[in-house]
PAGU-70323 format. One record per residue (C-alpha): residue number from 1; z, y, x. Coordinates in steps of 0.2 Angstrom, whole numbers, plus 5000, padded with zeros to 4 digits. Layout:
# PAGU-70323
ATOM  seq    c3    c2    c1
ATOM  NUM     Z     Y     X
...
***
This chain:
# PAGU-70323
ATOM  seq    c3    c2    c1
ATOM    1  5025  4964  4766
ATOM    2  5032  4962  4748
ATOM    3  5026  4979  4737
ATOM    4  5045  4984  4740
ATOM    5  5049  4980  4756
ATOM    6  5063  4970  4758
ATOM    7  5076  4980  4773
ATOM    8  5070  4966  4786
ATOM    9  5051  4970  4782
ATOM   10  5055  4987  4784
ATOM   11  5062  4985  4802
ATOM   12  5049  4972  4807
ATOM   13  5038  4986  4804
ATOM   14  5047  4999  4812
ATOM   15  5048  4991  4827
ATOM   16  5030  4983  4826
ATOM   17  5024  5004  4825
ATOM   18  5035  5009  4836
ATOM   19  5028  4996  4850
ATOM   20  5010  5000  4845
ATOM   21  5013  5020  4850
ATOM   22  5022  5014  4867
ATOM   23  5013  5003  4874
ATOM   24  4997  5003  4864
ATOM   25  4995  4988  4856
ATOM   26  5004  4972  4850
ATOM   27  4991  4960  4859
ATOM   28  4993  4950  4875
ATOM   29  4976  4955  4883
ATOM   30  4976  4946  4899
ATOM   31  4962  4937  4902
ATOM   32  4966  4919  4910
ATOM   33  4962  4920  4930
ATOM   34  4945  4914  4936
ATOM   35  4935  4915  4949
ATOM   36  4916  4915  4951
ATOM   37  4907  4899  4956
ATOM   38  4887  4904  4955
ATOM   39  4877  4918  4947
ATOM   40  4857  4924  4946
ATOM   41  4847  4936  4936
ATOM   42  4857  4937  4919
ATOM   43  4869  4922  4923
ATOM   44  4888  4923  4931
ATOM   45  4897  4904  4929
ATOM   46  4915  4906  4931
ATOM   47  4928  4891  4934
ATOM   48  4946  4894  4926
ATOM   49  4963  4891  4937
ATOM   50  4972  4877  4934
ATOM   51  4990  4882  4931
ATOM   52  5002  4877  4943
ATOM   53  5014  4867  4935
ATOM   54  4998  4856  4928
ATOM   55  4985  4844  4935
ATOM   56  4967  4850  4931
ATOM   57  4957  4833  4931
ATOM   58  4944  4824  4919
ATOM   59  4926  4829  4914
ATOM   60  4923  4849  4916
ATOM   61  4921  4859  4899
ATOM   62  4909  4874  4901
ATOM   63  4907  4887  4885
ATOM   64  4894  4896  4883
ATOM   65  4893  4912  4879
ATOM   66  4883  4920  4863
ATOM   67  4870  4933  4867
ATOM   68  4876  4949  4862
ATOM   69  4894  4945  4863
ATOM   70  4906  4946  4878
ATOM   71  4916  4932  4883
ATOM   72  4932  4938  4879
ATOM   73  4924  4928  4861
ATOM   74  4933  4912  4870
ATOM   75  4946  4920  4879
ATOM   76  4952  4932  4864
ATOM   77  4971  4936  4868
ATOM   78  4986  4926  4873
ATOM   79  4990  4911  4861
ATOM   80  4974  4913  4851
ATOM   81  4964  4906  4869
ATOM   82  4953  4894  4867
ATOM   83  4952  4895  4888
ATOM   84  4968  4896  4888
ATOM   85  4971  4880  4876
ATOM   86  4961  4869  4888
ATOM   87  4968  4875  4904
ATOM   88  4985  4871  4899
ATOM   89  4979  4855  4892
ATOM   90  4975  4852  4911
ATOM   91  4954  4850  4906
ATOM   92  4945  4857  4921
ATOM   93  4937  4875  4910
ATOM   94  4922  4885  4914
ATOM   95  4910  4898  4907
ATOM   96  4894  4906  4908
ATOM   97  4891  4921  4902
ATOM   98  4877  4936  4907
ATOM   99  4883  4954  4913
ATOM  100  4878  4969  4906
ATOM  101  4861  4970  4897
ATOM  102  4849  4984  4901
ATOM  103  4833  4992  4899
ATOM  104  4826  4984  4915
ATOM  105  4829  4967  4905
ATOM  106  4819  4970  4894
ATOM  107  4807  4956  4897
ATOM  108  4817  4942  4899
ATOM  109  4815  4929  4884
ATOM  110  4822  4915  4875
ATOM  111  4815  4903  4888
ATOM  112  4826  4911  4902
ATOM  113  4841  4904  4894
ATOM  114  4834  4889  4888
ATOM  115  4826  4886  4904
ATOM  116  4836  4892  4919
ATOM  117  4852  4901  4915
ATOM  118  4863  4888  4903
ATOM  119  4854  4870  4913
ATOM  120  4858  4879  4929
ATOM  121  4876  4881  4920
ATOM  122  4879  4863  4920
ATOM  123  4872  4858  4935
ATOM  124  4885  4869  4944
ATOM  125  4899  4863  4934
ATOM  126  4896  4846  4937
ATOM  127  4893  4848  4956
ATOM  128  4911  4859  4957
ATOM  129  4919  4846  4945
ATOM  130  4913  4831  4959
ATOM  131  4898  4826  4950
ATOM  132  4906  4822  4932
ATOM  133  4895  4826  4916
ATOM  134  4899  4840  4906
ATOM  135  4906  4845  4889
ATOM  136  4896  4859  4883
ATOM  137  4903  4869  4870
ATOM  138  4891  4883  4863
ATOM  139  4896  4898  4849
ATOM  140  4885  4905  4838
ATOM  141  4870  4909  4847
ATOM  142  4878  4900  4861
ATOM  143  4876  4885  4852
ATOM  144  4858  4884  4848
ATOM  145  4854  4888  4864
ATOM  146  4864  4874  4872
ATOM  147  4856  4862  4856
ATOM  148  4840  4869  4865
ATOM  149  4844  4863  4883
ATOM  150  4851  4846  4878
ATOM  151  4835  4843  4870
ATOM  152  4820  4848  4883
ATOM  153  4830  4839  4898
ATOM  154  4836  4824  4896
ATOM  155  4842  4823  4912
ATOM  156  4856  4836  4913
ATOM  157  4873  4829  4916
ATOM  158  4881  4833  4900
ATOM  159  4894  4819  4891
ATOM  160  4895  4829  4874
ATOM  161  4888  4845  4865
ATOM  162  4897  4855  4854
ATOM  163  4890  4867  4841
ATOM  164  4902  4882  4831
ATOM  165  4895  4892  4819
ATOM  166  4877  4891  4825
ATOM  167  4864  4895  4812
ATOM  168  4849  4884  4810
ATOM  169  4842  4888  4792
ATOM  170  4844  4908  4791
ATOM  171  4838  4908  4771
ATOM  172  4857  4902  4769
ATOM  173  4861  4918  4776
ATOM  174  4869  4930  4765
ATOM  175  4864  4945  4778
ATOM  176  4847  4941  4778
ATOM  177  4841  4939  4761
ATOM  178  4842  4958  4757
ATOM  179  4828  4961  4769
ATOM  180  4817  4945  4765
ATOM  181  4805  4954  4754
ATOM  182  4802  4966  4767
ATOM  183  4801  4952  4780
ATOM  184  4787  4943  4770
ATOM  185  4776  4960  4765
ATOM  186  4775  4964  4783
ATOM  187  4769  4958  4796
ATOM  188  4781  4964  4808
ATOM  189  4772  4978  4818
ATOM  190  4784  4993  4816
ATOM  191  4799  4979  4821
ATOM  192  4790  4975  4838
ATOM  193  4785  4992  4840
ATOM  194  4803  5000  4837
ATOM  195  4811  4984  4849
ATOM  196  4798  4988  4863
ATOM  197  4802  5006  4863
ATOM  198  4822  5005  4865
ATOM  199  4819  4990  4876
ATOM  200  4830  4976  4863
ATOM  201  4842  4980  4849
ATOM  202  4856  4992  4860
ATOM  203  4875  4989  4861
ATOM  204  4878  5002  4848
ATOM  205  4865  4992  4834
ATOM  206  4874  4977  4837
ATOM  207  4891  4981  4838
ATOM  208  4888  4988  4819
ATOM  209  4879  4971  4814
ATOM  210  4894  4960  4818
ATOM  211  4907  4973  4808
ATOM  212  4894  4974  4794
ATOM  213  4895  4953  4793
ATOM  214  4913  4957  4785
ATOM  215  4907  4963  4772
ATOM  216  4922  4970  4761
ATOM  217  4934  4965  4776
ATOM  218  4930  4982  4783
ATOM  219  4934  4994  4769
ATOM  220  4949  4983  4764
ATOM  221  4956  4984  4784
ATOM  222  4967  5000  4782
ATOM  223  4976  4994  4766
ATOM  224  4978  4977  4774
ATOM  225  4984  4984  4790
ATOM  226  4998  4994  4778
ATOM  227  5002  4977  4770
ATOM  228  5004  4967  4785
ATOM  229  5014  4980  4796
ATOM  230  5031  4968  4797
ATOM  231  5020  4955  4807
ATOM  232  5017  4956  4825
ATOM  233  5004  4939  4824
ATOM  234  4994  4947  4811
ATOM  235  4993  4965  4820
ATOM  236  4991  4958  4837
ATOM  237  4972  4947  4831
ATOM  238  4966  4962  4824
ATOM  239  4967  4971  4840
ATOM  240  4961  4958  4849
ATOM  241  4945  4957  4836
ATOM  242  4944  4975  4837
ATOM  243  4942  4975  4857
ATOM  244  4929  4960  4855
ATOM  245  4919  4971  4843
ATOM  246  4920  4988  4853
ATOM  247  4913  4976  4869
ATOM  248  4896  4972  4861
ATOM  249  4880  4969  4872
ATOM  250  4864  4972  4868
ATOM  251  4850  4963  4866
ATOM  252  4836  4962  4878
ATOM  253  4818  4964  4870
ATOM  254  4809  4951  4873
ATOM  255  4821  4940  4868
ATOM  256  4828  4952  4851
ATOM  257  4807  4950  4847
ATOM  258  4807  4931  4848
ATOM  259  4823  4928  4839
ATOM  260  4816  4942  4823
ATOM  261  4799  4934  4822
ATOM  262  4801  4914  4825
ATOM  263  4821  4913  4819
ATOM  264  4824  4925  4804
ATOM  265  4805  4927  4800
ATOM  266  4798  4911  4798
ATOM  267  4815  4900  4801
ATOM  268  4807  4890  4815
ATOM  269  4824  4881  4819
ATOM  270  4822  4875  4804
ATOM  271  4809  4862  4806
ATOM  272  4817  4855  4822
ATOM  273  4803  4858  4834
ATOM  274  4801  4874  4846
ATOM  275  4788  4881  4859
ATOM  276  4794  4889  4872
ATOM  277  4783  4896  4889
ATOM  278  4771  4880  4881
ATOM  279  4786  4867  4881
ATOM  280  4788  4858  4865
ATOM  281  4806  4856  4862
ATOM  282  4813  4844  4848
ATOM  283  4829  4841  4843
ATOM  284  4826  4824  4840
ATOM  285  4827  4820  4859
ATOM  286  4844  4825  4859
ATOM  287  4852  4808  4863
ATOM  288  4871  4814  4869
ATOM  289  4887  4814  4855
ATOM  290  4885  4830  4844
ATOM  291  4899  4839  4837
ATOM  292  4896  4854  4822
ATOM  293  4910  4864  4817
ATOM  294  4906  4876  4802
ATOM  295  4918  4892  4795
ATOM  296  4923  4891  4778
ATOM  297  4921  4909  4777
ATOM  298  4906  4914  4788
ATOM  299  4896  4927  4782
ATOM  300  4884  4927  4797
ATOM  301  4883  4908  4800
ATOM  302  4888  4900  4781
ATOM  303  4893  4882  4780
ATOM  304  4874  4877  4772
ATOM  305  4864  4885  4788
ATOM  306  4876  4877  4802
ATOM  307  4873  4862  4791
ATOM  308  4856  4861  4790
ATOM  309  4855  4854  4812
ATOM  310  4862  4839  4805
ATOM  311  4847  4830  4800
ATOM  312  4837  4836  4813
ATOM  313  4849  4825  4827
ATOM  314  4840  4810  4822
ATOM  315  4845  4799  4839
ATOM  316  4860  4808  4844
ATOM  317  4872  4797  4847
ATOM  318  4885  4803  4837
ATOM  319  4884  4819  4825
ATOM  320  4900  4823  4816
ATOM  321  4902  4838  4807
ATOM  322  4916  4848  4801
ATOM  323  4921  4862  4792
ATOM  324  4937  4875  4798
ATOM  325  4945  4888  4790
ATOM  326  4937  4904  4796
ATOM  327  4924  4916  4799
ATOM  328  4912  4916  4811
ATOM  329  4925  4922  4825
ATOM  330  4941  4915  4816
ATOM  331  4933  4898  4815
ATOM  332  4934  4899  4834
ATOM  333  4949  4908  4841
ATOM  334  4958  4911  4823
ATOM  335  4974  4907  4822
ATOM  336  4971  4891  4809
ATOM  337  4961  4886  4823
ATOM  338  4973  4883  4833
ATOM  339  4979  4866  4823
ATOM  340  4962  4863  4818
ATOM  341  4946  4867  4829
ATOM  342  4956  4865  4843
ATOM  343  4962  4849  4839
ATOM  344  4946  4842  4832
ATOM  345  4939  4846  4848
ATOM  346  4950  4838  4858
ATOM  347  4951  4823  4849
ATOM  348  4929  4823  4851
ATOM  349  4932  4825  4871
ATOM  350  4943  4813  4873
ATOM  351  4931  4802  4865
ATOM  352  4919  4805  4875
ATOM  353  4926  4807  4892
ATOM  354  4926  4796  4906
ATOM  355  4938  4788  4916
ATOM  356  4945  4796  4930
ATOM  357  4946  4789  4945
ATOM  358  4960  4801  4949
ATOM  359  4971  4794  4938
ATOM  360  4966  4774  4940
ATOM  361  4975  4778  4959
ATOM  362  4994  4779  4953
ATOM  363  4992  4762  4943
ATOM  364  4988  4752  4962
ATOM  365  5006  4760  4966
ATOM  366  5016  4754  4950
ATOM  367  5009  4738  4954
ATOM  368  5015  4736  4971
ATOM  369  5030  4746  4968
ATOM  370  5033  4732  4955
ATOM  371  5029  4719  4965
ATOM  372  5044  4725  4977
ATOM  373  5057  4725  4962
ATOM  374  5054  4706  4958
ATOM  375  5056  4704  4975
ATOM  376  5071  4712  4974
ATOM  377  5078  4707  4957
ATOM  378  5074  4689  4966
ATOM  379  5086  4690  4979
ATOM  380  5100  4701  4971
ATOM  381  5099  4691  4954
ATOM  382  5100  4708  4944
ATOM  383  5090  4715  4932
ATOM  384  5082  4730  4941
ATOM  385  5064  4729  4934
ATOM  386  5070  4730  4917
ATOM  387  5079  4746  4922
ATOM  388  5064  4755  4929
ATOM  389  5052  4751  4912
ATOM  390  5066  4759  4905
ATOM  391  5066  4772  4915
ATOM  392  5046  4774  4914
ATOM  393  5048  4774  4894
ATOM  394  5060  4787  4895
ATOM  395  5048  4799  4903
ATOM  396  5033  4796  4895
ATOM  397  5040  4797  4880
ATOM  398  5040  4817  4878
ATOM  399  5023  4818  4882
ATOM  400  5017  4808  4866
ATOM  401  5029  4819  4855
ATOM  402  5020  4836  4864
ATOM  403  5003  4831  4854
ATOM  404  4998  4843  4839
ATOM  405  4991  4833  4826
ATOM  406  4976  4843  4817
ATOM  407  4980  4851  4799
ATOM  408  4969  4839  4789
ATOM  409  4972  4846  4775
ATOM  410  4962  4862  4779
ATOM  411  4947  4853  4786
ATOM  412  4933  4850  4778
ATOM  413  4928  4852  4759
ATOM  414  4928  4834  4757
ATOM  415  4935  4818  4764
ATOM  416  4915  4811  4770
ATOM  417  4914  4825  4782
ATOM  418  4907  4813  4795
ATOM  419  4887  4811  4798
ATOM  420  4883  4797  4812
ATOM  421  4871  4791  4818
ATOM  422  4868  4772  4815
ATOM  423  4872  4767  4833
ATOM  424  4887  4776  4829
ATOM  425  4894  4769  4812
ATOM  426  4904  4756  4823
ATOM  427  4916  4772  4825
ATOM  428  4918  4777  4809
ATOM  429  4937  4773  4801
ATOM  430  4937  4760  4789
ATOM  431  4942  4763  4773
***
């Protein structure tokens, strides 16, 4: 809104306020419709409807679910969906996430997630989805540990891993450096001690982490609020961010103790290597396509700590990375992402998909139906089978001028943002 408002800003507003004090907000809430497929100590996979008016088919997606964060994180608000992107899109969707974190979970640790609760994800997908491999899609958190699962089992079914805004080098994290001194005077005793007593870090603790990762963002809100009161988009993903930040989980113990002495301690990520319940996982076994997205604006994940996984995918067979515009949720379900995470992403499963067998039936029917227009054209002597590629033409022709081409000029810093893999420099544009 211009410093004097012009008369339409000033109605926009109007109205804008008006409907906030009526019906309490701005946002389209829903959640997208799902249904629950498995669950088990800490884990609840969920498959998303297909729409009626589209074909779900393909190789399943299954997002996984940051700890800490609710799942709304991929489901935000109508329009600004990643969920709801990929169901209208016709992908088969699903998501694991964990339930409500409590005292008596205390004990759980890294390894349960690593070991049990995301592979046991993506076995379940694939057998709903008829046996296909899976595109696992990981935020924050989320992401390191799928990086974790497609590294110490080789034989899960998944066709391609996604990483956003997943730290794996905390010294580039602007958050963390006020505390390093502390960090490296002590050895941690009072930290295990305080995290043992409460049980993890509770929801309260964390929900004031994530809006402290704004930095300046949260004192700046109520003047940015007044200056953007004429538009409903703007007002409508701040209530939506504001109902993701008020839904905070918390952290179980064990798990809140690993991740403060073996991640932000002494950076283990960093090194590529990690020991969980005696298993030696590296990130060098990952052999599946690997896509990293980084937010240009991410306070808690910064381009150069997201970045730093890249060398450590040494036989992936793919490891592209991109920067989006963003913070650490923007980059994901912001609305620039929708024309470039979005689309970057479903250019990378595309890629990587398989065939479906659903879609090779229809082509047997074109070619008898064919067969019987020759056969006619033969004894009519018209020009029928000309008519009905016509025809065909006609109404595939819509469906190509639906696709959103990605806003390239807002991804990346640079125009090398790709790091492959040599068997995979064969895929690389030529220049």
């Amino acid at each position: 809104m211009d410093l004097i408002p012009k008369p339409d800003q000033v109605a926009s507003a109007a109205s804008n306020v008006a409907h906030k004090v009526l019906y309490g907000g701005l946002a389209d809430l829903r959640p997208m419709p799902r249904t629950l497929i498995d669950d088990g100590p800490l884990r609840e996979v969920y498959h998303y409807r297909p729409q009626k008016q589209v074909t779900s088919t393909g190789d399943p997606i299954l997002l996984v679910t940051p700890l800490a964060a609710p799942a709304i994180c991929f489901d935000l608000r109508r329009d600004c969906s990643l969920v709801e992107h990929f169901v209208k899109a016709g992908r088969p969707t699903y998501l694991v996430e964990y339930g409500e974190v409590s005292f008596k979970d205390r004990n759980f640790g890294l390894e349960h997630w690593v070991d049990e609760v995301v592979p046991e994800a993506i076995r379940e997908v694939s057998k709903h989805a008829g046996g296909r491999p899976v595109h696992v899609i990981g935020w924050s958190l989320g992401g390191i540990f799928a990086t974790l699962v497609a590294a110490s089992d080789a034989k899960l079914p998944i066709a391609s891993l996604t990483i956003l805004g997943s730290p794996f080098d905390v010294r580039e994290v602007p958050l963390v450096a006020p505390f390093r001194p502390i960090l490296n005077l002590t050895d941690g005793g009072i930290v295990t001690r305080i995290y043992r007593a409460m049980g993890g870090a509770p929801k309260p603790l964390v929900r004031r982490a994530f809006q402290l990762s704004s930095g300046t963002k949260l004192l700046t809100k109520p003047i940015a609020t007044l200056q953007h009161l004429d538009d409903a988009e703007w007002l409508a993903q701040i209530e939506a961010v504001d109902r993701f930040t008020a839904n905070m989980i918390a952290y179980p113990g064990r798990t809140f103790g690993q991740m403060y002495h073996r991640v932000l301690k002494n950076n283990q990520l960093l090194s590529g290597k990690v020991n969980l319940s005696g298993q030696d996982i590296d990130l060098a076994d990952i052999k599946v396509p690997v896509l990293v997205f980084a937010g240009n604006t991410d306070g808690i994940a910064p381009i150069g700590a997201v970045r730093a996984v890249v060398p450590l995918l040494k036989n992936a067979h793919e490891v592209r990375f991109e920067i989006v515009p963003g913070g650490h949720l923007g980059m994901l379900t912001g609305r620039a992402a929708r024309t470039t995470t979005w689309v970057v992403m479903d250019e990378w499963i595309a890629q990587y998909s398989a065939p479906d067998d659903r879609v090779k039936q229809p082509r047997k029917k074109t070619a008898a139906k064919k067969t019987a227009v020759r056969k006619t054209a033969k004894a009519t002597g018209t020009t029928t089978r000309k008519a009905a590629v016509k025809k065909t033409a006609k109404k595939a022709a819509p469906r190509a001028s639906a696709e959103v081409a990605p806003d390239r000029s807002a991804i990346g810093s640079n125009r090398d943002r790709r790091f492959s893999s040599t068997s995979s420099r064969d895929l690389a544009p030529k220049r």
